[in-house]
DSSP file (Angstrom, degrees, kcal/mol; ACC not computed):
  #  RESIDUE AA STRUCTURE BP1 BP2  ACC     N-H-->O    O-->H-N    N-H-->O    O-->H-N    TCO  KAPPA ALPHA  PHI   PSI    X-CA   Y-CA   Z-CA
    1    1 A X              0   0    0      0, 0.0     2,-0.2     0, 0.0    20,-0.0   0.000 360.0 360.0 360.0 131.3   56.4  116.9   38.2
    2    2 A X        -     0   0    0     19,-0.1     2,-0.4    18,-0.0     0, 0.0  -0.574 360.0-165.5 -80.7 137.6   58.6  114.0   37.0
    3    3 A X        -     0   0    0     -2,-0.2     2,-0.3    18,-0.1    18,-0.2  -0.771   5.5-152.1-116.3 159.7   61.3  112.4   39.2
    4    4 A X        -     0   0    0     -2,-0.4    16,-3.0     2,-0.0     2,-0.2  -0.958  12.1-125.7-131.7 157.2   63.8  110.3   38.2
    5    5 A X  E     -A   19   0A   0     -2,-0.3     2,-0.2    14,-0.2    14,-0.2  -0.443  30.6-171.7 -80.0 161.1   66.0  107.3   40.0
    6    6 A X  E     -A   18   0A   0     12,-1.0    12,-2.2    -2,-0.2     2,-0.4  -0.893  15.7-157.7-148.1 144.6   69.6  107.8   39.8
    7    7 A X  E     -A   17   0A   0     -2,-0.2     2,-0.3    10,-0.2    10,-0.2  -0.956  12.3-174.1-100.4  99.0   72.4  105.4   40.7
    8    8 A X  E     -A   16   0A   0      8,-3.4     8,-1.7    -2,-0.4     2,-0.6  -0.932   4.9-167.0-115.3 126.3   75.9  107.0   41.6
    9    9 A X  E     -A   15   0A   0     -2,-0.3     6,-0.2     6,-0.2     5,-0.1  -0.833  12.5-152.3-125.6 114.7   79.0  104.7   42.3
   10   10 A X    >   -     0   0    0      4,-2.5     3,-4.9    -2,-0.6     4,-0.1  -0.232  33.7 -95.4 -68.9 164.2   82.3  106.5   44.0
   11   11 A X  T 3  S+     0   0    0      1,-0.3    -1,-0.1     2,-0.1    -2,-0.0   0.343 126.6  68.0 -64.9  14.7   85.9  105.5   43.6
   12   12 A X  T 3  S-     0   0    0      2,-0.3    -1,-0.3     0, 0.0     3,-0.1   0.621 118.1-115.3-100.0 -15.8   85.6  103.8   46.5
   13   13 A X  S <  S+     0   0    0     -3,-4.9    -2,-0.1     1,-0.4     2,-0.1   0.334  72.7 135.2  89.7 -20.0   83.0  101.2   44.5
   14   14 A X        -     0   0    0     -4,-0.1    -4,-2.5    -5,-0.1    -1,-0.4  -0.659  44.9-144.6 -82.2 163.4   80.1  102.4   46.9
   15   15 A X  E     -A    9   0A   0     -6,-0.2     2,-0.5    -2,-0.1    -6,-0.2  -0.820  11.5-164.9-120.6 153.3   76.8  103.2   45.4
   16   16 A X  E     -A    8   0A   0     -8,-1.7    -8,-3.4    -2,-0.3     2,-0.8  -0.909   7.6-154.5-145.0 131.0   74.2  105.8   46.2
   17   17 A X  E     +A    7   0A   0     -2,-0.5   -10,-0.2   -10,-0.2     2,-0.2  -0.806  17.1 175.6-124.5 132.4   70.9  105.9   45.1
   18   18 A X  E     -A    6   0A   0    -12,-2.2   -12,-1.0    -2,-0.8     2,-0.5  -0.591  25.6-143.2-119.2 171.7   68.9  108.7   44.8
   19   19 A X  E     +A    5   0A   0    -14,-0.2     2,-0.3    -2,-0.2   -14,-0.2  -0.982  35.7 152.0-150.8 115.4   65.4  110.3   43.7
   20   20 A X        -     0   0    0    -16,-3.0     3,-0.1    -2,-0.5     6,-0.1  -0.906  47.1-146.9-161.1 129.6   65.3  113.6   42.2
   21   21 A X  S    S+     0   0    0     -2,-0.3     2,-1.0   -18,-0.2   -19,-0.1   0.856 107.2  36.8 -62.0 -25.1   63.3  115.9   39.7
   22   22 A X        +     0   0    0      1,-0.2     4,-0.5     3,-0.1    -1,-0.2  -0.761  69.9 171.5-121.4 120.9   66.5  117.6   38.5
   23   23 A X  S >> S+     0   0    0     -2,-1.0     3,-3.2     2,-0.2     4,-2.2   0.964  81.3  51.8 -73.4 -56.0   69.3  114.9   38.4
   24   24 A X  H 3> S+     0   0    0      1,-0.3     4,-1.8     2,-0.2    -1,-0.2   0.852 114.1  50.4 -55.5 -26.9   72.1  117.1   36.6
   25   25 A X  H 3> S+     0   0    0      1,-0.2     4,-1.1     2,-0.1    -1,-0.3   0.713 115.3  42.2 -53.0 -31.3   71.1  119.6   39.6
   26   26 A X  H <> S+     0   0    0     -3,-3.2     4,-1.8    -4,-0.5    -2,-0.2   0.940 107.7  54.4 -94.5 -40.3   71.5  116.9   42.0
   27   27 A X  H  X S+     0   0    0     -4,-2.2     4,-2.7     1,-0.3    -2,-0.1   0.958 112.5  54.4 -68.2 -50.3   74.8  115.2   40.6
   28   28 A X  H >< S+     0   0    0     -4,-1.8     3,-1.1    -5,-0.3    -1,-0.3   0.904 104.5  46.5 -43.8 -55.6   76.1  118.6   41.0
   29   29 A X  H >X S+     0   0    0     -4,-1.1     4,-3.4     1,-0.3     3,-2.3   0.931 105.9  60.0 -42.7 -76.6   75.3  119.1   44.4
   30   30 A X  H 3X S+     0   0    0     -4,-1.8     4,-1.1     1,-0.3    -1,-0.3   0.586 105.2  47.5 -50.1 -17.4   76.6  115.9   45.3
   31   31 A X  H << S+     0   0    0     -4,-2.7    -1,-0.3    -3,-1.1    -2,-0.2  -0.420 107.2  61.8-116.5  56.3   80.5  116.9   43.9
   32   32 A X  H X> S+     0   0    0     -3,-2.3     4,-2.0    -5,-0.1     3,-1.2   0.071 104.8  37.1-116.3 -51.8   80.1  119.8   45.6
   33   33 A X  H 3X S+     0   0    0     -4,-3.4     4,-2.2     1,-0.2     3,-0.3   0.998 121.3  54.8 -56.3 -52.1   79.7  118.0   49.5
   34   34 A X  H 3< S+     0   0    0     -4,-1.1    -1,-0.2    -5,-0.3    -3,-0.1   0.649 105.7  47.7 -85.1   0.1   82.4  115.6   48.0
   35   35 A X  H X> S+     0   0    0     -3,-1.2     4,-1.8     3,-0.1     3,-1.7   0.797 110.4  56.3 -70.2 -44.4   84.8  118.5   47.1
   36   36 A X  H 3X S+     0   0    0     -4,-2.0     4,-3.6     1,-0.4     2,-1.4   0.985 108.6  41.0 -44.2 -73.9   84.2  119.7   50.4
   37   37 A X  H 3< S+     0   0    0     -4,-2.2    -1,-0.4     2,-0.2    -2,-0.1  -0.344 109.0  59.2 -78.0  68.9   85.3  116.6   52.2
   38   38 A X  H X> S+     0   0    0     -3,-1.7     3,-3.3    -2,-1.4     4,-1.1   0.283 110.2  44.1 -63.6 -79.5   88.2  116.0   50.1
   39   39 A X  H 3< S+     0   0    0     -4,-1.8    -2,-0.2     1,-0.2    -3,-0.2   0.666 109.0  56.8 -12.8 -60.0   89.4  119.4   51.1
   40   40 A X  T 3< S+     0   0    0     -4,-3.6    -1,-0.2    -5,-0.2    -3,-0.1   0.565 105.8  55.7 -74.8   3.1   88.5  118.9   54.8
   41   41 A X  T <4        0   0    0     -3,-3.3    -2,-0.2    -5,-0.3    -1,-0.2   0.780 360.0 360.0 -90.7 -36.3   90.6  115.9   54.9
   42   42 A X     <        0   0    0     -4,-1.1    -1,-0.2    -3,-0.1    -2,-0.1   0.533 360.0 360.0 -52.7 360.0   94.0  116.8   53.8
């Protein structure tokens, strides 16, 4: 199984770097927790 790096940079200008066989699975995932805490912030 192949993995791939990914680099992801928020609007804040932070980066997160990650390792994952399915990235577009992964990206998702991750603006789904960051809908969440949007949400839980308001």
């Amino acid at each position: 199984m192949a993995y791939r790096v990914y680099v992801i940079q928020n609007s804040e200008g932070k980066f997160y770097i990650g390792l994952s066989d399915d990235v577009v699975r992964r990206i998702a995932q991750h603006m789904h927790v960051a809908s969440k805490r949007s949400k839980a912030m308001r």
